[in-house]
C-alpha positions in Angstrom: -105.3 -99.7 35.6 -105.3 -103.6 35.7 -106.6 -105.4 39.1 -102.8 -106.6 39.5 -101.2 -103.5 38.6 -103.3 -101.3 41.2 -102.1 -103.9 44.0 -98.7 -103.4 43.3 -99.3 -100.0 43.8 -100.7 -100.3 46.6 -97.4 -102.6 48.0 -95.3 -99.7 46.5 -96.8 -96.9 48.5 -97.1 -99.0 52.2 -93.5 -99.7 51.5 -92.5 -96.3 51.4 -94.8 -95.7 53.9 -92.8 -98.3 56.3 -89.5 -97.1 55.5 -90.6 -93.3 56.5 -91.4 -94.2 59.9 -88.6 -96.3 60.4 -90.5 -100.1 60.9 -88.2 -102.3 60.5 -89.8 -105.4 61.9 -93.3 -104.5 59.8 -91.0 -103.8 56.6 -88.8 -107.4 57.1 -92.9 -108.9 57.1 -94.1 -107.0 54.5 -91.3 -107.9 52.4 -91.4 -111.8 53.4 -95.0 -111.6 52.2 -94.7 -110.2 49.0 -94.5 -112.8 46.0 -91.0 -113.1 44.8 -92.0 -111.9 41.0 -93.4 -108.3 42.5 -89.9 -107.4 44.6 -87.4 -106.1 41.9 -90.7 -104.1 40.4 -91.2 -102.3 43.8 -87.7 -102.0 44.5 -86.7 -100.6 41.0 -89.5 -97.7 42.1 -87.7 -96.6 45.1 -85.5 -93.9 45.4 -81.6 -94.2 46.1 -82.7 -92.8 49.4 -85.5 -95.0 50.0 -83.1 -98.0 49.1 -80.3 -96.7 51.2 -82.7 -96.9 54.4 -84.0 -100.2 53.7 -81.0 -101.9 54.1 -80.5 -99.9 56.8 -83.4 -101.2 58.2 -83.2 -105.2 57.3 -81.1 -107.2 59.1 -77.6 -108.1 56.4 -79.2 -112.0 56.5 -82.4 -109.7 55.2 -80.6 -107.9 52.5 -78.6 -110.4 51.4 -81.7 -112.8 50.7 -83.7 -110.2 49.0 -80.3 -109.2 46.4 -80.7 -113.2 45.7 -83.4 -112.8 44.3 -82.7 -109.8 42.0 -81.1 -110.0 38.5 -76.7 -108.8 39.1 -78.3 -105.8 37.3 -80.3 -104.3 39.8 -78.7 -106.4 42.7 -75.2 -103.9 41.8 -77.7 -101.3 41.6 -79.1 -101.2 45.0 -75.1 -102.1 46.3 -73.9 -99.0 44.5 -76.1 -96.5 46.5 -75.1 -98.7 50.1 -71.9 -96.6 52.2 -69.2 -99.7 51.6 -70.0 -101.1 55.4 -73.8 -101.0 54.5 -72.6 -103.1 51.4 -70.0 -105.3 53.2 -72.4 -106.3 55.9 -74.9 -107.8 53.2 -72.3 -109.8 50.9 -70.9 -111.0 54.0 -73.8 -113.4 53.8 -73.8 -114.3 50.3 -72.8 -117.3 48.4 -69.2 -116.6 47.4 -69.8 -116.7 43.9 -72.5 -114.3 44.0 -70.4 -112.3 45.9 -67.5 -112.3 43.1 -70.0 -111.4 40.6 -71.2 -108.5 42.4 -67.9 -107.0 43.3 -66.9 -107.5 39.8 -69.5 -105.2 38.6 -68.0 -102.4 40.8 -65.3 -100.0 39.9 -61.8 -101.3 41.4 -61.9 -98.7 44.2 -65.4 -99.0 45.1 -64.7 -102.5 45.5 -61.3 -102.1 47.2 -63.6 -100.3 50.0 -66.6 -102.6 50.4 -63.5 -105.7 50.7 -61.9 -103.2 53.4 -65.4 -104.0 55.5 -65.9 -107.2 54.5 -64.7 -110.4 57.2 -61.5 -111.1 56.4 -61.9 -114.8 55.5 -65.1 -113.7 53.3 -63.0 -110.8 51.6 -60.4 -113.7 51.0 -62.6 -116.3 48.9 -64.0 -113.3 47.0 -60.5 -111.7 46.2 -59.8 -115.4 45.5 -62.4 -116.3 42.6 -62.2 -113.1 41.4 -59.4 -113.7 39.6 -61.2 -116.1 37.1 -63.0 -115.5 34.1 -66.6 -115.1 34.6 -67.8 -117.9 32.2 -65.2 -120.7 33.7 -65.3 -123.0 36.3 -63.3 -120.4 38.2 -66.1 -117.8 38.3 -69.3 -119.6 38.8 -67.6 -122.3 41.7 -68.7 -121.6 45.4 -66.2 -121.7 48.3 -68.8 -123.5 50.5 -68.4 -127.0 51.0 -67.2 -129.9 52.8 -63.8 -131.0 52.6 -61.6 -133.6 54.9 -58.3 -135.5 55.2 -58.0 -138.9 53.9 -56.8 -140.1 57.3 -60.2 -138.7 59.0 -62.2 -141.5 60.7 -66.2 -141.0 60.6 -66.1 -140.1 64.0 -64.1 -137.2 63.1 -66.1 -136.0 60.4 -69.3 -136.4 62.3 -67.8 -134.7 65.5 -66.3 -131.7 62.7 -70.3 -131.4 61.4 -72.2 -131.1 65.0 -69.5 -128.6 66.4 -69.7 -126.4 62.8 -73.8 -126.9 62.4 -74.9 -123.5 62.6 -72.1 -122.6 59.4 -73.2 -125.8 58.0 -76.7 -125.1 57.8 -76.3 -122.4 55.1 -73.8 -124.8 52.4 -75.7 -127.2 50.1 -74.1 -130.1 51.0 -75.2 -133.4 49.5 -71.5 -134.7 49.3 -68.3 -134.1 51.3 -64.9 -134.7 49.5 -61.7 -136.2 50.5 -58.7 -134.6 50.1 -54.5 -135.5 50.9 -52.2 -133.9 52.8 -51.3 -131.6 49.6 -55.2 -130.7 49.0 -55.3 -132.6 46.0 -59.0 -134.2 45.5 -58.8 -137.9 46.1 -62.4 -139.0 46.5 -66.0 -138.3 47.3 -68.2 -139.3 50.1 -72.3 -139.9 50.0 -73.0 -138.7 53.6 -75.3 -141.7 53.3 -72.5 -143.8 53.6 -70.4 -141.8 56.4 -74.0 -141.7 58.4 -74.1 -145.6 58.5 -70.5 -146.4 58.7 -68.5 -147.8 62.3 -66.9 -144.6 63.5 -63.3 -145.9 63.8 -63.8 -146.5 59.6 -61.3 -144.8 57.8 -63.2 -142.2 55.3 -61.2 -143.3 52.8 -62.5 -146.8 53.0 -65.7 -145.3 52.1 -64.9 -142.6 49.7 -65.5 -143.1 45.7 -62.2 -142.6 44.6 -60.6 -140.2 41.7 -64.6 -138.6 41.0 -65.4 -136.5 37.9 -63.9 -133.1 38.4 -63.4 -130.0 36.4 -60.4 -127.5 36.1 -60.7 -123.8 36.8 -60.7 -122.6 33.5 -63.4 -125.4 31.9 -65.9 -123.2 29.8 -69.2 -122.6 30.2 -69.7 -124.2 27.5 -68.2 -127.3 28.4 -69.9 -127.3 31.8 -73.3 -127.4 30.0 -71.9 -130.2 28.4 -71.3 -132.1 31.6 -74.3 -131.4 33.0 -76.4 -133.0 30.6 -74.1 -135.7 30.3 -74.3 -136.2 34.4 -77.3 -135.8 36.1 -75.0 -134.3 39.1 -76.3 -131.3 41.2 -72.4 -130.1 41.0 -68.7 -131.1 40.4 -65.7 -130.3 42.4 -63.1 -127.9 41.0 -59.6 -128.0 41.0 -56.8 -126.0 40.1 -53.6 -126.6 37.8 -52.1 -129.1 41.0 -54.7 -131.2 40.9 -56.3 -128.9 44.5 -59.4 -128.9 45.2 -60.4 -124.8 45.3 -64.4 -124.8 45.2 -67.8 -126.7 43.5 -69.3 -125.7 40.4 -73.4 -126.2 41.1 -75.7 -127.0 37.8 -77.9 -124.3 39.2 -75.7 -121.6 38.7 -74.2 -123.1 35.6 -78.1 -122.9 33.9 -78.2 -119.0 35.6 -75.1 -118.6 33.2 -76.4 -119.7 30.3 -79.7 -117.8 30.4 -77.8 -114.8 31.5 -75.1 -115.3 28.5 -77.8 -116.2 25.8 -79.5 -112.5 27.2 -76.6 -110.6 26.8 -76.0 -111.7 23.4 -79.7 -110.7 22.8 -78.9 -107.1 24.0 -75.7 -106.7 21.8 -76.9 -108.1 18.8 -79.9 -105.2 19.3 -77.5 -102.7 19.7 -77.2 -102.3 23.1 -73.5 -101.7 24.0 -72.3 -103.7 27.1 -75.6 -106.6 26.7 -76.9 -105.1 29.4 -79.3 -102.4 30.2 -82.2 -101.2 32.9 -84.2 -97.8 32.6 -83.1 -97.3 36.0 -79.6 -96.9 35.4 -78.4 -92.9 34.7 -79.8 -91.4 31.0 -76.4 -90.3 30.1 -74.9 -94.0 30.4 -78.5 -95.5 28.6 -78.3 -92.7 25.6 -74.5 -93.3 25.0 -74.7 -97.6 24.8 -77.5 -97.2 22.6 -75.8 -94.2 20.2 -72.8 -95.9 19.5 -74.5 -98.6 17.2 -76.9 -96.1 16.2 -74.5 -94.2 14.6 -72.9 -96.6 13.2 -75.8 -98.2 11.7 -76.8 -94.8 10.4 -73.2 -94.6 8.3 -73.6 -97.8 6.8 -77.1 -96.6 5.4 -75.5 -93.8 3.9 -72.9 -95.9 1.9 -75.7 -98.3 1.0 -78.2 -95.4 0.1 -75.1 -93.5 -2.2 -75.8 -96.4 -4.9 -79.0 -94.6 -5.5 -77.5 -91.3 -5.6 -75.2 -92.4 -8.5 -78.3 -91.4 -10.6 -79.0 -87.9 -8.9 -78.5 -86.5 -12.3 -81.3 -87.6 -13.8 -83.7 -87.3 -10.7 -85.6 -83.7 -9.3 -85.3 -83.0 -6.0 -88.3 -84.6 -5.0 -87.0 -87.8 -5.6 -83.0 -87.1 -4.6 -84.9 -87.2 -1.5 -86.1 -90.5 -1.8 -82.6 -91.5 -1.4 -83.2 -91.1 2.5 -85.7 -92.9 2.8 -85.1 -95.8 3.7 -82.4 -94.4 5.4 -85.5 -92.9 8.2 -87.1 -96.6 7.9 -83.7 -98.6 8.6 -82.8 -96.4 11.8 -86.3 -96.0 13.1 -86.1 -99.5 13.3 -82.7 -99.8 14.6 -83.9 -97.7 17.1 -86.9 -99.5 17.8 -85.2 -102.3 18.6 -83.0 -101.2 21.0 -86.2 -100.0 23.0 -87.9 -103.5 22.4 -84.8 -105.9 23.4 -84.8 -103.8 27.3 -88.6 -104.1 27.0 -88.3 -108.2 26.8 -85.4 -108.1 29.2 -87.3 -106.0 32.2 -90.3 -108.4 31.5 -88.6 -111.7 31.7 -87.1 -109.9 35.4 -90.0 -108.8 36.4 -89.6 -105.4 36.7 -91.9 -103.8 34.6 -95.7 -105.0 33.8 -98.0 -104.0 30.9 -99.7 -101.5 33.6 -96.1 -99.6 33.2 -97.3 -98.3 29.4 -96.6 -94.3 30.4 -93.7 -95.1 32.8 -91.9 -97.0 30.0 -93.2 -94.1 27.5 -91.6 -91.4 29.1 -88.2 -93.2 29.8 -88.5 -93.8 26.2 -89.2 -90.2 25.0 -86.1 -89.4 26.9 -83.6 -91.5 25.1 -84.9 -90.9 22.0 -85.2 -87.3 22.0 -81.1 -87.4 22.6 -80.5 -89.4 20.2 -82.7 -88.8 17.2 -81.2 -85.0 18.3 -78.0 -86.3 17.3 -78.9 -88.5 14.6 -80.6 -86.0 13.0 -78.1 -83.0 13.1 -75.4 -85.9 11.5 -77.7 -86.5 8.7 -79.1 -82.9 7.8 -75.4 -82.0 7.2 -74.4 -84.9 4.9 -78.1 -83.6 3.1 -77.1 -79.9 3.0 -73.7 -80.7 2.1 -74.7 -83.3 -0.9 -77.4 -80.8 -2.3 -76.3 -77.5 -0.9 -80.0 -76.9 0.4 -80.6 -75.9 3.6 -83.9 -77.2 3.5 -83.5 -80.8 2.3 -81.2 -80.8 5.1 -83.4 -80.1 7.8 -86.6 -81.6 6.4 -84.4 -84.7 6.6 -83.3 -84.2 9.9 -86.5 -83.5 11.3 -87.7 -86.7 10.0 -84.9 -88.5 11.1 -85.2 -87.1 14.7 -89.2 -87.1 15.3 -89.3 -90.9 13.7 -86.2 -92.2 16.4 -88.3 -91.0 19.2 -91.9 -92.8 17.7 -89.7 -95.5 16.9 -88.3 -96.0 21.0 -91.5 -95.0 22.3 -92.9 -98.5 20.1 -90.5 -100.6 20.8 -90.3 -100.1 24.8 -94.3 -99.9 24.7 -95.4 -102.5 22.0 -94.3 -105.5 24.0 -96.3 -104.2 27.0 -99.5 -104.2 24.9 -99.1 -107.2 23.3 -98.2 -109.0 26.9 -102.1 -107.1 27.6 -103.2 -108.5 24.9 -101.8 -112.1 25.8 -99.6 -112.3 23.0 -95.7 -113.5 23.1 -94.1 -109.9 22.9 -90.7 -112.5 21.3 -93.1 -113.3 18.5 -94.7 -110.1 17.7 -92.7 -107.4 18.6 -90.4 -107.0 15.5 -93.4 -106.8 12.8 -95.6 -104.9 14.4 -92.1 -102.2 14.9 -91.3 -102.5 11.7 -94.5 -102.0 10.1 -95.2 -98.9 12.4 -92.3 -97.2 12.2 -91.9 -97.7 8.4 -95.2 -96.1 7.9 -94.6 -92.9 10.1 -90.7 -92.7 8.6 -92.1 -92.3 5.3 -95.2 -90.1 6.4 -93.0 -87.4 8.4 -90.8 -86.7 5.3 -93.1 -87.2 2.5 -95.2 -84.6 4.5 -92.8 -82.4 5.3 -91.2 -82.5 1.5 -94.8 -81.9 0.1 -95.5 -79.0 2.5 -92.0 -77.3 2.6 -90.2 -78.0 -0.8 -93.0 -78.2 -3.0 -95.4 -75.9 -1.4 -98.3 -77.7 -1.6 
């Protein structure tokens, strides 16, 4: 086991240690300690038990820093197995766009009870940007900043910011905005300027007035956009009256992106939903990735009939050639799947190359479902097109024991290459294809020559 490996190990085990006997105070220190790349590893080993009685045991200011830090994956993860107070107490103290995000993952009753918990004004803003799309303006603005009356002197605003410090102290405020009686955005304020200004000044004396601003519903897209164009660390958002309803920060626009561009990673290998951790239940994991599988494995069929137009004039031996490259195409297929979560848990940090057999055996899992399944579809389109019993099930066999080498590759190649200090990105889909090609076409040549032909 690597040096690294062995001391996350170690981390794992006092952990659990801590949270047995119930130190809450040593646990909030070990944590703190920790660096922030080894967290979502040791807390994707825990238990729900053991995840349920840490966040019993940290303070909701402790849980909700240590759920910043985690992918929305595993963040929902870890919210799901909290009782809805346990849950409410922690995104009480989150930025209200993270806690939109987070509800949204929830089913609408579990959410219904964690708002129920929630403070009432926080419950509000996240009921509030709930109801935009994700991938807007809407959904990734934060309800935190500074906002004040035209008519405000800068004695006023100063007086407003010593009496509200402690609330204060947790916004990233580099600007406060200036609004009329209606709401509408007017203006922007450096708090340069309001620092070193007469305090009878009128704000809007000092204010920059009609700033760039987006709507709710500007794209993510178009935000990017902005951003580059506008070396801003955020812009104001208002709604369809020209009100101004929340900022839209560059950081969490460039979270989008990379979360978008993942997503689309995961679906174009075949994982339904773009999203998927080993943690989350086998029967959930099995079905995401079945769906394309099968589909994928119907399209080889119509592709591989073309051959079969000349059955006639071919023995058996080489009808079943026909299949395969239907065994190559869907041990790769499957492969895949197994190598996009790999790249996606190692870009999070949750699984290192010392996880080789913990990755394995999740692996083995999956595929043993669904190279079950693929393999009983297959062996009764085989029977049925040749009316032998045995084509069938050599077929199926194949077709079964080559899905399960082919996830067991895919999740684990990545880790070795990462060993072997080469980008898994690079890599990965060669090194899958050529393997799982070669044992495809050994398990049913074998099996053919063994069974079929006796020899």
């Amino acid at each position: 086991m690597a040096p690294a490996h062995h001391l996350l190990e170690d981390h794992l085990e006092r952990l659990r240690t801590l949270l047995k006997q119930r130190k809450a105070e040593e646990l909030e220190q070990l944590l703190q300690q920790l660096p922030a790349g080894d967290v979502p590893w040791l807390l994707d080993r825990l238990s729900d038990e053991e995840q349920e009685r840490l966040f019993q045991l940290l303070s909701p200011e402790e849980g909700s820093d240590l759920l910043e830090g985690l992918s929305e994956e595993q963040a929902s993860e870890l919210l799901d197995n909290l009782s809805p107070n346990d849950a409410a107490q922690v995104l009480d103290h989150m930025p209200s766009d993270e806690q939109a995000d987070l509800l949204g993952r929830m089913s609408p009753r579990r959410a219904a009870e964690v708002l129920e918990h929630m403070d009432p004004a926080e419950a509000a803003d996240a009921r509030r940007l709930a109801q935009y799309a994700s991938d807007t303006a809407g959904g990734l603005m934060i309800s935190e900043y500074l906002a004040y009356p035209e008519q405000w002197r800068v004695g006023d605003v100063l007086e407003d910011l010593r009496a509200n410090r402690q609330r204060y102290l947790e916004y990233d405020v580099q600007y406060t905005y200036v609004v009329d009686d209606q709401g509408q955005l007017v203006g922007v304020l450096r708090l340069r300027d309001l620092v070193l200004a007469e305090l009878q000044t009128p704000i809007r004396e000092l204010m920059i007035p009609d700033p760039l601003h987006v709507c709710v519903d500007t794209p993510l897209q178009e935000l990017r956009d902005l951003f580059h164009q506008h070396p801003f660390r955020g812009f104001p958002v208002v709604d369809d009256q020209g009100r101004l309803v929340g900022v839209v920060c560059h950081e969490d626009v460039e979270e989008a992106l990379e979360q978008a561009a993942q997503r689309t990673l995961m679906k174009f290998t075949g994982i339904l939903g773009g999203e998927e951790l080993r943690s989350m239940p086998l029967r959930l994991r099995s079905l995401r990735r079945l769906f394309l599988l099968s589909t994928n494995l119907m399209m080889d069929l119509v592709a591989a009939s073309v051959i079969a137009v000349f059955e006639s004039t071919l023995s058996q031996l080489v009808a079943l050639a026909v299949f395969l490259p239907i065994i190559s195409d869907m041990g790769g297929n499957a492969g895949f799947q197994a190598v996009a979560v790999s790249m996606r848990e190692l870009a999070l940090g949750l699984i290192r190359p010392g996880d080789f057999f913990r990755v394995a055996w999740k692996e083995i899992q999956v595929g043993l479902l669904n190279g079950l399944g693929l393999g009983v579809l297959v062996a009764g389109i085989a029977w049925f097109w040749k009316g032998d019993p045995a084509l069938g099930l050599i077929v199926g066999v194949a077709l079964a024991l080559n899905t399960v080498v082919a996830v067991v590759l895919g999740g684990t190649v990545p880790l070795a290459l990462r060993r072997l200090r080469v980008d898994p990105a690079l890599a990965s889909g060669p090194v899958l294809t050529t393997l799982t090609d070669m044992c495809g076409f050994f398990l049913i040549l074998w099996m053919a020559s063994r069974f079929l032909l006796g020899s």
